[in-house]
N, C-alpha and C positions, 0 to 999 in steps of 0.2 A: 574168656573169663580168667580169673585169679587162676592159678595151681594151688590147693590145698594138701600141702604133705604132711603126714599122718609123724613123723618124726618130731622130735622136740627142739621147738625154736624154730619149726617151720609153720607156720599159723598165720594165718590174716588178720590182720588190725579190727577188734571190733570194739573201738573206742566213739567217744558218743561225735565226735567231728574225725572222724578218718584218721587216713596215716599218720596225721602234723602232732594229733595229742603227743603232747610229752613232756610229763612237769615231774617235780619234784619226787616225787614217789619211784619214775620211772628211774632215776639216776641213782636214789638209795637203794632200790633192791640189785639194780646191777653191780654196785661198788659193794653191798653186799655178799653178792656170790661171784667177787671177784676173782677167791682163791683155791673156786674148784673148775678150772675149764673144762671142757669136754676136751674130747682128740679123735681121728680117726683109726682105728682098729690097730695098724702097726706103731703108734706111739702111744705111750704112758700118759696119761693126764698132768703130771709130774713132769714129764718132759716139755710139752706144749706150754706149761707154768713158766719154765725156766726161760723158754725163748722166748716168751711175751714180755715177762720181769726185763730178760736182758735187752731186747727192743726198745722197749719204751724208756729205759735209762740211758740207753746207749744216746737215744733222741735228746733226751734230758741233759745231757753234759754236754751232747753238740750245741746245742743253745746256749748253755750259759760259759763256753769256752771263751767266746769274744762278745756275750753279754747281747745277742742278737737271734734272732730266727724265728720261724712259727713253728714251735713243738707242739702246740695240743691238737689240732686235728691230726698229725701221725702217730701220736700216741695212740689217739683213740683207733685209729684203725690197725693197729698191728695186728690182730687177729683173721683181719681181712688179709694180710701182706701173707700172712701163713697159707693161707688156703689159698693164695692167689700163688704165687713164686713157689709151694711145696709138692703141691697136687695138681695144680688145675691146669697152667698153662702150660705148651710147651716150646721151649726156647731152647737156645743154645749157648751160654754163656762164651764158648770157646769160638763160636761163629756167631756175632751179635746181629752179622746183617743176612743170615741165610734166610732165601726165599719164599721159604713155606711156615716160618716160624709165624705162634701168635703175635701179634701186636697191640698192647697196651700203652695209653695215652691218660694222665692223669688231668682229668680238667680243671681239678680242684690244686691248680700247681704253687699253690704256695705251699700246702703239706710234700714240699718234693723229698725232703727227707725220708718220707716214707717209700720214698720207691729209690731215692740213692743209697739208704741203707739195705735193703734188699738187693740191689744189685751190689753191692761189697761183700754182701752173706753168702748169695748164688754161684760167687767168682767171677764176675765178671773183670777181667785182665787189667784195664782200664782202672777201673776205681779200686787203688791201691790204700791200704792202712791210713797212707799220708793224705792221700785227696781225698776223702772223705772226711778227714780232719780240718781239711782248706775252705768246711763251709762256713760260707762269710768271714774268711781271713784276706789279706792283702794280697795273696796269691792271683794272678791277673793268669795263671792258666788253670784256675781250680777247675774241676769238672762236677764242681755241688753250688751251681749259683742259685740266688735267690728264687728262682723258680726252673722249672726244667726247660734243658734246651739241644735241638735236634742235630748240632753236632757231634752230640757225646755217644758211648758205645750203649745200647739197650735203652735209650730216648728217641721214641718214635717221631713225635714231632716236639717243638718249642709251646708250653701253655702258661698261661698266665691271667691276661683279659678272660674271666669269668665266662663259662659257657662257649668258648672256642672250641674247647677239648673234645665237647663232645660233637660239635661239629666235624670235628676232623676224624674223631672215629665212626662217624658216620659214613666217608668217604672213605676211609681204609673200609670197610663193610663193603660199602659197594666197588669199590676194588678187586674185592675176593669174589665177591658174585659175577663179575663182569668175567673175568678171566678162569673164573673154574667153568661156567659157562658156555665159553669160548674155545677152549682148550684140554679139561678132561672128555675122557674115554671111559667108557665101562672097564673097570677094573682096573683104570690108571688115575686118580685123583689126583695128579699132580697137585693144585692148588687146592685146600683143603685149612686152611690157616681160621681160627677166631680171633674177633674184636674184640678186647674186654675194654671197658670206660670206667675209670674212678668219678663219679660225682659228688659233689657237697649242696647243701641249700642254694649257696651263693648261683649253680649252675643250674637249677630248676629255675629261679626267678630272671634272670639275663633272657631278653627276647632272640636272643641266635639260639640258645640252648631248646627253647620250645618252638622255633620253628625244625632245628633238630630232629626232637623228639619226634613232632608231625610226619616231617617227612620220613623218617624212619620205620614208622609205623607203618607207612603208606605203603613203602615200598616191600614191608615183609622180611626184612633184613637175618632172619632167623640164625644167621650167624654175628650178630652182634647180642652184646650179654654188655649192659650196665648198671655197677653199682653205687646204691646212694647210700653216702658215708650218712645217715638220719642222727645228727647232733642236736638239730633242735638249736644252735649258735651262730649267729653272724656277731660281725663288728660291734655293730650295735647294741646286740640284746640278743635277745630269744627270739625266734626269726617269727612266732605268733606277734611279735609286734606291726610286723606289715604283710606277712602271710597266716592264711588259715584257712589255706583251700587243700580238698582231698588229694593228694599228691599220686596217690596208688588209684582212686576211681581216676582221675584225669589219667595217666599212664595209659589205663586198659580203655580209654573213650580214644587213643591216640594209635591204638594195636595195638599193644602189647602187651605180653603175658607180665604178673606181674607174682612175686613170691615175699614174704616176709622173713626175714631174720629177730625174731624180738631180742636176741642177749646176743650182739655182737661183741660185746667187748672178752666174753668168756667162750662163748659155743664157736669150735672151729670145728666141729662136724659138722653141724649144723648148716654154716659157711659152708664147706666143702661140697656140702649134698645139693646145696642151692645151686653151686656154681656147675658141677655136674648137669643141671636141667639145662642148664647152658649150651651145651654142645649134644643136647639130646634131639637125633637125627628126626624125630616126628615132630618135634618142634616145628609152626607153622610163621612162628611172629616174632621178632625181638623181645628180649628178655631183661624185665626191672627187675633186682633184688632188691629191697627196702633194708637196710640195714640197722640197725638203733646201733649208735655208739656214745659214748660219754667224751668227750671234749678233755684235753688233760687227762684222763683217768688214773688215776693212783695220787694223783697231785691236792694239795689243798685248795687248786681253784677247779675243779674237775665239775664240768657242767655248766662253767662261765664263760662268758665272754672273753674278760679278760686272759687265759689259756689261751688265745686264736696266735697272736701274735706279738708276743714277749716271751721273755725267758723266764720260768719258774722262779728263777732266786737263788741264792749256794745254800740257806736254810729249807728249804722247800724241798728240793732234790736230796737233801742230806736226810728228809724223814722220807721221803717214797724208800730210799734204800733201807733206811732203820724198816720201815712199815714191811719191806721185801725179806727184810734179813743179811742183807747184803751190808757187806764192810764202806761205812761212809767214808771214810778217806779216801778211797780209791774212786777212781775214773775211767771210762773206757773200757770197763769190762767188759769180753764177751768171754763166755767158759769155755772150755775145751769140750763138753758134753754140746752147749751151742753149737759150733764150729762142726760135729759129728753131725750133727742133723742135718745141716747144707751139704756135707764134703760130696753124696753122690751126685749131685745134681750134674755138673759139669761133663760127666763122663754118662749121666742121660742124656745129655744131650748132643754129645757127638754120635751116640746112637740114633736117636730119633734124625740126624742129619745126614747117618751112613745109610738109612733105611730110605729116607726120598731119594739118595745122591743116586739111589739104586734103582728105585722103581723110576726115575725118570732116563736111565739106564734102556731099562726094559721099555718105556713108553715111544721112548727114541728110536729103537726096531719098528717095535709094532707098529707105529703113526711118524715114519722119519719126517714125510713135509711137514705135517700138523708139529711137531717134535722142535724142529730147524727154527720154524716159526717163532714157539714159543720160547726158546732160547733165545734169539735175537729179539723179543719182549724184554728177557728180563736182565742181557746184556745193554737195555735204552737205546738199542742203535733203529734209525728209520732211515733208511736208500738216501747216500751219500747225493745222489740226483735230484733229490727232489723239487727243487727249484724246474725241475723241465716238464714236470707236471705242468707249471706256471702257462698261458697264454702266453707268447711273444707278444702280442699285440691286441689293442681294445679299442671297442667301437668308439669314431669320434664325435659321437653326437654328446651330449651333455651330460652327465651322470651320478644320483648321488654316490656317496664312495661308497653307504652303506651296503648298496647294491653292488658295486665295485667288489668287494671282499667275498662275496659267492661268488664272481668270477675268479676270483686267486683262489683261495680256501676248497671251497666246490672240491676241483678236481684232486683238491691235495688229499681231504679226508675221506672222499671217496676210495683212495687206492693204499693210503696208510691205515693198518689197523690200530695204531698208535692213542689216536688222537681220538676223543672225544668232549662231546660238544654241549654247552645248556643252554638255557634262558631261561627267563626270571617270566613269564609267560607274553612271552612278545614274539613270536615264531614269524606274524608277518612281518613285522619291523622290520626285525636283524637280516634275516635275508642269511640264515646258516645252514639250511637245509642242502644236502646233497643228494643223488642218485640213489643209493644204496641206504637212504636212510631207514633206521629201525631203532624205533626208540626204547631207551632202557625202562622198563618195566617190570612188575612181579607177573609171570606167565598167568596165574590165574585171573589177573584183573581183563575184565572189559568192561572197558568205558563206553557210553552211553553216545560221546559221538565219536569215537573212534579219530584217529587207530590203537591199535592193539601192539603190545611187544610182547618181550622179556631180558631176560639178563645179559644174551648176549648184544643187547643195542649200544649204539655206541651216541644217541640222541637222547637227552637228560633234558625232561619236564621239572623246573624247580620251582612252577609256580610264583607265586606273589611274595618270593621270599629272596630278596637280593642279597642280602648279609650272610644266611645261612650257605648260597651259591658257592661264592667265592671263600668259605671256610671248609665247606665238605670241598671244593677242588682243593686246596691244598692237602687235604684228608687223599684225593687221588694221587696228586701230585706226591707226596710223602711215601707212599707206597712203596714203591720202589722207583729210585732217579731212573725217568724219563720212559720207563714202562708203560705209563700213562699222561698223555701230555692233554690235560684238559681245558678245553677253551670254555669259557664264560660268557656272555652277552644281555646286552640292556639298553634300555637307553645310558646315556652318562649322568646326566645328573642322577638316573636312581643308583649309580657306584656311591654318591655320598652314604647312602645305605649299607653297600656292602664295602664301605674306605676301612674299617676295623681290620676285616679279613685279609684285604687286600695289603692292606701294609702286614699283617701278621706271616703271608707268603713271602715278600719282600727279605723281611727280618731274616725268612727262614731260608732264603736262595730257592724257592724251588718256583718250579721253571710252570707257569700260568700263563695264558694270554687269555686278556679280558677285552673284548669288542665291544664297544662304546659304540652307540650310534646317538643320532639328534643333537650334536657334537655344537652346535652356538645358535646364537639368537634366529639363526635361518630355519629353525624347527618350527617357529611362525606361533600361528594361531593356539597352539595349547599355554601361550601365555610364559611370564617369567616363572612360574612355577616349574617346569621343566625345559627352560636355556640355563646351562650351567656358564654361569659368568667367572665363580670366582674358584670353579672345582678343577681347574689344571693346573692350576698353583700349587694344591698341595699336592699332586702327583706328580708336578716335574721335581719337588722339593723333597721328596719322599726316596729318601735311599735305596740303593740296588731296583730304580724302577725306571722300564723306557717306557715314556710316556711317547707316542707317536702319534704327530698329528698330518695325514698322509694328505696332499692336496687332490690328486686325482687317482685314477683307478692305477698308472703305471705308479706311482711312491705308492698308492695300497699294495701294490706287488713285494715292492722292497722293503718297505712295514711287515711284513709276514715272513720275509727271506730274513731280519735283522732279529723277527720274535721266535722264531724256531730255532735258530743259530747259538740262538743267547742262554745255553744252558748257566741255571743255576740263578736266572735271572727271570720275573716279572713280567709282563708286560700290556700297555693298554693302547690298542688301537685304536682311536680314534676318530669317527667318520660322523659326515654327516647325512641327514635329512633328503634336504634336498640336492637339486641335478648341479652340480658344477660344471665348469671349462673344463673338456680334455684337452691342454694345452699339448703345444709340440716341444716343450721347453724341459721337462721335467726326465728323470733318470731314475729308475728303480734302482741301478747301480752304487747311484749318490745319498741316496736315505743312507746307507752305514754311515757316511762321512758327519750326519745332523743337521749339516746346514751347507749347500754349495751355489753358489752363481750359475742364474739361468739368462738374466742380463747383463751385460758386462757394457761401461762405456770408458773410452779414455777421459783423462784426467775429469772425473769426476764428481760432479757437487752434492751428491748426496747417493746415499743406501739405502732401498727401501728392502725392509723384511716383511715378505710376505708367507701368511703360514697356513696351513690346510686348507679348509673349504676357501678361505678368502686370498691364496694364492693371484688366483685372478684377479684380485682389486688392485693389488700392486701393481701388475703389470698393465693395468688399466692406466693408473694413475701416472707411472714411467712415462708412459705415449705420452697421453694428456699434457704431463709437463716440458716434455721436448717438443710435441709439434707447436704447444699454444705460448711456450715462455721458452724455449731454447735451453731448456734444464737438462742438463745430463746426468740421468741418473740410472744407476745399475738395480737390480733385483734380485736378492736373497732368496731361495727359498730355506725354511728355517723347519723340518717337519720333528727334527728331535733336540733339546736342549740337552740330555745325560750324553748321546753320540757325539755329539760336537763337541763336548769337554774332553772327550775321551782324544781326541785329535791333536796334534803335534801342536807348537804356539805358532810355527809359522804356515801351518794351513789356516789356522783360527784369522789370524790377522790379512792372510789373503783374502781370505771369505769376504769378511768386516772392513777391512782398510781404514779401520779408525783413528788407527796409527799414522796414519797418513794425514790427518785429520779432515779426514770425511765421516760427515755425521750418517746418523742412520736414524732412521725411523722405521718403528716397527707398527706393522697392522693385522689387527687381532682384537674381535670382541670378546674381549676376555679381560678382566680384571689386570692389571700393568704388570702386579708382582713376576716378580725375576728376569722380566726385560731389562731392567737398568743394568745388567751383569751386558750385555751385546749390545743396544741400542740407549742413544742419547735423548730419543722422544718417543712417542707414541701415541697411534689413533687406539683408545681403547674404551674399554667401559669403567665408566665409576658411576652405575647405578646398578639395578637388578633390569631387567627386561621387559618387554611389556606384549602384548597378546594381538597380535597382528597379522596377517596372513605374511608365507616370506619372505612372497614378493614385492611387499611395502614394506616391512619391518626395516632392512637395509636404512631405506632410506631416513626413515624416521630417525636413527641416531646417526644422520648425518654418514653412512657409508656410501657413498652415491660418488662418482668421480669426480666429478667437480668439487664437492664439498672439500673431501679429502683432499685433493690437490690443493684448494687455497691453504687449508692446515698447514700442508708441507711447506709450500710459498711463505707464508708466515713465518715459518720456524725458520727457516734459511734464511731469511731477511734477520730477525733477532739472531742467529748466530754468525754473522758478515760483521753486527752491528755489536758482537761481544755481548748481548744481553745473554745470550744462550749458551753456556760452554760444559763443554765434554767435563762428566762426571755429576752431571745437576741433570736426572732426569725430569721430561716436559711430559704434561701429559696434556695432548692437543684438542 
């Protein structure tokens, strides 16, 4: 149920439609008792006035310096930035990445101003006078860009795409549960760190944000606390124009505790005390604050739309200063009485980081292996060996890869504590289950068919939620580099679901492996609704990602030795369905390379590239054409496109010999795009799929040996006869 606190401005909504009321009335009495805030006991109400005035202006002139920015949602929250950066969290300005500090993640990151001005107030070393003046200036090394991003000092991860944010604090959350879990001791809390989430409208309505919130619930996260910035403002209008659901009953229908702030833009006690239930140790469930803020606040469009995302004006901003008191001419002011308010923070926080640097001192005696362990966690290092974990050797009867990859994987996650593992509820499919598995759960749940966990599992139920998957693992990922290296799985086509997230870990370098299975049209009988035809296009096109499409269970070995290696990088393993050729041709070795010769013939007449599951068609079709037509033709296997760019020009051109001018044909049910960069034709798809069992499907679009073969025959006839020339790809 709600928390009802008897203090002022801490009350539940009892408006006649729930939380969302919020009209005209509610904005005039807030802009009315604009200019008596509250304060917490050791500051003056006078003082908290000053720093809000000098906030919201400070935002105010950053906007209209180069005529750009979103000022009015960090206006409206500076009250919250008080309570949040003065009182509530704790951090280390002077160590931005120390291990036990909170972490905060604004989902709402177009208001990034409001947490880069906050970290310039804090001290944080990084955002100097000048770079916080560089937002939205030509500066190509500002550290204030248009929305937050996870290389800068005190940004947790990169937000932007709506309802991300709090994805990924979902997954810093269970971070912290997983490893406190794991690793405290009575009397040693090493890990001990909160979640806090900024949200807006825009991040209640995005479907990642509410499968989010679900799971969150679900799981009891009681160390995550997120706030909704309640402006009542999108783009558009008043966000009652497409919502008008209870926001605060749906929270507590989802778990979680839920508290109201009515007068955010003036109560910072109020805030404070809310934010306090946050880290309140008999807390059972994650924690909403509902916050009411005014949009712009102090401004002539304060409560509009139009405040989201433009700049006030030089007359607009010249009367919020008249309306403050403050001298219009000037700019950039912060007072000296300001500056007094933040100055201790910095030297709290080298405190609060001598105090862990200590008890994990002490913990180190008391628990040295449990201790040594958890050091080597949070230094990201996992046994320099671990490839010997791997099988030497796999059974040569027929196999999907998907199964393939609990053979590699299996024995890796069983012995690494590193690494954990989800699915989007496909547990028999993926085939990721290990020995030792236990899956992460809130300890008091029992499910109805079992099994049972808790915190320390390192096996993630994400349900029928593939978007939300792959944003809480960068949420793990993000935690700290390579402390947690969490693998993801699904079929592939449902990654089109989770492709947002997936490119948003991309963007961020942090180091994911997503296991794809049902990997082309050989998934058979569930139809083209789930053969992803044209969905490895955009992930071999998709920056900083190996997309890997392994042929047999030995390339599955060296798919997982190239996705573990790949710090800082992405990655999507790719398998299939059904049983393939364990060929003798193939090299775990060679996957680095992207693409290497498993056929090789003298002088020539053609290159067939052959690539994952359908590795074997090619070398089917090599025979076929040598024994039945005297065709010499060599065989690519091709299992990575980003590896093999990465490769010298004169390995690339040995691979390919196109240079030579030997054509190349590639085969692969998959939509053509980005073959024409390596191959001059290709057997491929240019429709969607159709619902077949898979052991016919093949044939139906024509993948059968012989088919293929005369394709090939064809195309080497038009290119003898010049109809066909290198750089005009053929699609056969």
């Amino acid at each position: 149920m709600a928390q009802t606190l008897s203090m002022n401005g801490l009350t539940p909504n009892g408006t006649a439609n729930g939380s969302t009321s919020y009209g005209k009335a509610t904005v005039d009495g807030l802009l009315q008792a604009e200019s008596t805030p509250s304060a917490p006991a050791e500051h003056s109400p006078e003082d908290i006035q000053l720093v809000l005035q000098s906030f919201r202006l400070l935002i105010a002139d950053l906007c209209e310096q180069f005529n750009m920015g979103h000022p009015g949602g960090a206006i409206g929250m500076a009250a919250i930035g008080v309570a949040l950066w003065k009182y509530a969290m704790r951090y280390a300005p002077n160590d931005p990445s120390w291990f036990n500090r909170d972490r905060f993640v604004l989902s709402n990151g177009h208001a990034c101003l409001f947490q880069y001005c906050n970290l310039y107030l804090t001290g944080y070393k990084a955002m100097t006078w000048e770079q916080l003046k560089s937002y939205h200036s030509e500066r190509p090394d500002s550290l204030c860009p248009g929305h937050p991003e996870i290389e800068h000092d005190g940004i947790e991860l990169t937000t932007g795409p709506l309802g991300q944010g709090i994805a990924n604090a979902v997954g810093l959350a269970m971070a912290t549960k997983h490893l406190a879990a794991t690793y405290n001791r009575p009397g040693y809390e090493v890990v001990s760190n909160h979640t806090w989430c900024m949200v807006g409208d825009a991040c209640l309505q995005e479907g990642v944000g509410c499968e989010a919130f679900s799971y969150a619930g679900h799981l009891k996260l009681n160390n995550l606390t997120v706030i909704y910035d309640n402006n009542q403002v999108t783009c558009d209008g008043s966000v009652d124009m497409t919502n008008t659901e209870d926001v605060n009953a749906k929270m507590r229908a989802c778990g979680w505790d839920v508290i109201d702030v009515e007068d955010g833009v003036n109560d910072v006690e109020a805030i404070v005390a809310a934010l306090a239930k946050g880290k309140d140790p008999s807390r059972k469930r994650p924690l909403f604050i509902n916050v009411r803020t005014i949009i712009g606040v102090g401004s002539a469009v304060a409560g509009q739309a139009v405040a989201h995302g433009v700049p006030f004006g030089t007359k607009n901003v010249a009367d919020m200063k008249k309306a403050y008191g403050w001298d219009q001419e000037k700019h950039f002011v912060i007072p000296e009485k300001v500056k007094q308010f933040y100055q201790d923070i910095p030297t709290r926080g080298d405190e609060w980081v001598q105090e862990w640097n200590h008890l994990l001192e002490e913990f180190s005696s008391k628990h040295p292996d449990v201790a040594a362990e958890f050091k080597a966690r949070i230094e990201g290092k996992i046994p320099e060996n671990f490839e010997e974990l791997i099988p030497d050797s796999f059974p040569d009867s027929p196999t999907p890869t998907r199964k393939s990859n609990n053979l590699v994987f299996g024995p890796i996650i069983d012995k690494i504590q590193s690494f954990m593992v989800g699915t989007a509820d496909l547990s028999p499919s993926v085939n990721m289950g290990y020995p030792s598995k236990l899956d992460f759960q809130p300890p008091s749940l029992k499910t109805t068919s079992g099994p049972n966990g808790d915190y320390t599992g390192r096996y993630i139920h994400y349900g029928i939620r593939e978007h939300v998957m792959a944003s809480i693992s960068n949420g793990l990922a993000a935690y700290a580099p390579r402390t947690i290296l969490p693998v993801t799985s699904s079929f592939f086509m449902f990654y089109i679901y989770a492709a947002p997230g997936v490119r948003m870990g991309a963007l961020q370098h942090l180091q994911v492996i997503h296991v794809a299975t049902h990997d082309s049209i050989g998934a058979g009988e569930d139809g083209p609704t789930h053969q992803p035809i044209e969905l490895a296009a955009l992930f071999r096109a998709m920056p900083n990602m190996l997309y890997i499409r392994p042929a047999d269970s030995e390339e599955v070995a060296g798919a997982w030795i190239e996705a573990i290696k790949a710090k800082g990088t992405p990655s999507i393993i790719s398998t299939s369905r059904h049983a393939v050729p364990q060929t003798s041709v193939t090299r775990r070795s060679k996957v680095a390379k992207g693409a290497y010769i498993v056929r090789d013939a003298s002088d020539p007449q053609v290159t067939l590239i052959g690539v994952g599951a359908e590795l074997s068609f090619a070398l089917k079709v090599a025979s076929y054409l040598s024994d039945n037509y005297g065709i010499r033709a060599r065989v690519v296997s091709f299992p990575c496109q980003r590896l093999f760019e990465a490769q010298p020009r004169e390995y690339r051109r040995n691979v390919l010999r196109r240079h030579e001018g030997v054509p190349a044909v590639v085969i692969e049910p998959y939509a053509a795009t980005s073959w024409e960069r390596y191959a001059d034709a290709g057997i491929c798809m240019k429709t969607f799929g159709h619902s077949l069992p898979g052991k016919y499907i093949y044939k139906h679009f024509g993948y059968d040996t012989e088919t293929m073969s005369k394709k090939v025959l064809g195309y080497l006839e038009s290119w003898r006869n010049k109809e066909a020339i290198a750089g005009e790809f053929v699609d056969l």
